[in-house]
C-alpha positions in Angstrom: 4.7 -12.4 -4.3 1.2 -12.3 -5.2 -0.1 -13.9 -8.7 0.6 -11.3 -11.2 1.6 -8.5 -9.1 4.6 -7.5 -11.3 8.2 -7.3 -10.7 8.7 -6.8 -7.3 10.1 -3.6 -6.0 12.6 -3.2 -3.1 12.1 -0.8 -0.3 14.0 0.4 2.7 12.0 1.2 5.8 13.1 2.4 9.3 11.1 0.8 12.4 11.3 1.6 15.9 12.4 -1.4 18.3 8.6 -2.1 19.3 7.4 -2.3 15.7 10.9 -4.4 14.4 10.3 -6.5 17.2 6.5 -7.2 16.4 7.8 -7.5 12.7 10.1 -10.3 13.6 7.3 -12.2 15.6 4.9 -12.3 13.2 7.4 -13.3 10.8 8.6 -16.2 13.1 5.8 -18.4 12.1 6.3 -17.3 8.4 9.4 -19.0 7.7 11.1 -15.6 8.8 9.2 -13.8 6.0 9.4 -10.1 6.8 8.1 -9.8 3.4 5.1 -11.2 3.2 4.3 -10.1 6.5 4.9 -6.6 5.2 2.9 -7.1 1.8 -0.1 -8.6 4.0 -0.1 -5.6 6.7 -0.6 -3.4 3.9 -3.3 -5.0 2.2 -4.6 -5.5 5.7 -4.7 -1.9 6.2 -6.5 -0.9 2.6 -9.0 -3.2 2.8 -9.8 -1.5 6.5 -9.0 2.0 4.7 -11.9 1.1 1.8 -14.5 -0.2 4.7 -13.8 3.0 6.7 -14.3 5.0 3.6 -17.9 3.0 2.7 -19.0 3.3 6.5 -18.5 7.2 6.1 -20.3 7.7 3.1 -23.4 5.5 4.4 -22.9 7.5 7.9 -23.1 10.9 5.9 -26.9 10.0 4.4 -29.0 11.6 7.1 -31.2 8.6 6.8 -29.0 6.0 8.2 -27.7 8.2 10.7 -31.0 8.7 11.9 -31.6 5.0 11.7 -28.6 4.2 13.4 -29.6 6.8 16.2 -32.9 5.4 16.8 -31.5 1.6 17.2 -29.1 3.3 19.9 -32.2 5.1 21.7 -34.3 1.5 21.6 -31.0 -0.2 23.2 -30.5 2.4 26.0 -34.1 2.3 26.5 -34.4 -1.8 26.7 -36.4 -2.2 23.7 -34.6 -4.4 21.7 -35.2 -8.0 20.8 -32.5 -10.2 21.6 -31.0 -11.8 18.4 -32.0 -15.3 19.7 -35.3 -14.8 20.5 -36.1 -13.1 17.1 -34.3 -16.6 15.1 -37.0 -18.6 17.4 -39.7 -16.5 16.2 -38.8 -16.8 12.7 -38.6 -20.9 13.2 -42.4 -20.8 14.7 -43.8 -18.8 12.3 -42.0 -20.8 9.3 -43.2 -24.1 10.8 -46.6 -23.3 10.5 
């Protein structure tokens, strides 16, 4: 259980064979923790919940929809700078 989480509650689920089978192999290497492997599978999934929530929000300001359609445009089109080359420029221009 997780530092100051509370008592912990019990819960009955029912799986399918895939998912009880996938449960028991990532519980394998857990000591055979179906607990914990639950507990982490949900925080896994809020934490990706929150982030999709944040991405919609910035997605819903027409600016950075705009922005992010131009940077797709200048990547169809070839006109982006490679990460790379970009760092090396930043080197040669700091060394000066």
């Amino acid at each position: 259980m997780h530092a100051g989480s509370g008592v912990a509650k019990k819960v009955q689920v029912v799986l399918d064979e895939e998912s009880y089978r996938l449960l028991k192999a990532l519980a394998e290497p857990r000591a055979g923790n179906k607990s914990f492997v639950v507990r982490e599978a949900l925080r896994y999934f809020a934490d990706r919940e929150s982030v999709e929530r944040v991405l919609d929000a910035i997605l819903s300001q027409r600016h950075a929809r705009e922005a992010m359609e131009a940077g797709l445009a200048a990547q169809k089109e070839g006109r982006l700078v490679p990460h790379s080359r970009v760092i090396q420029r930043g080197r040669r221009t700091k060394a000066r």
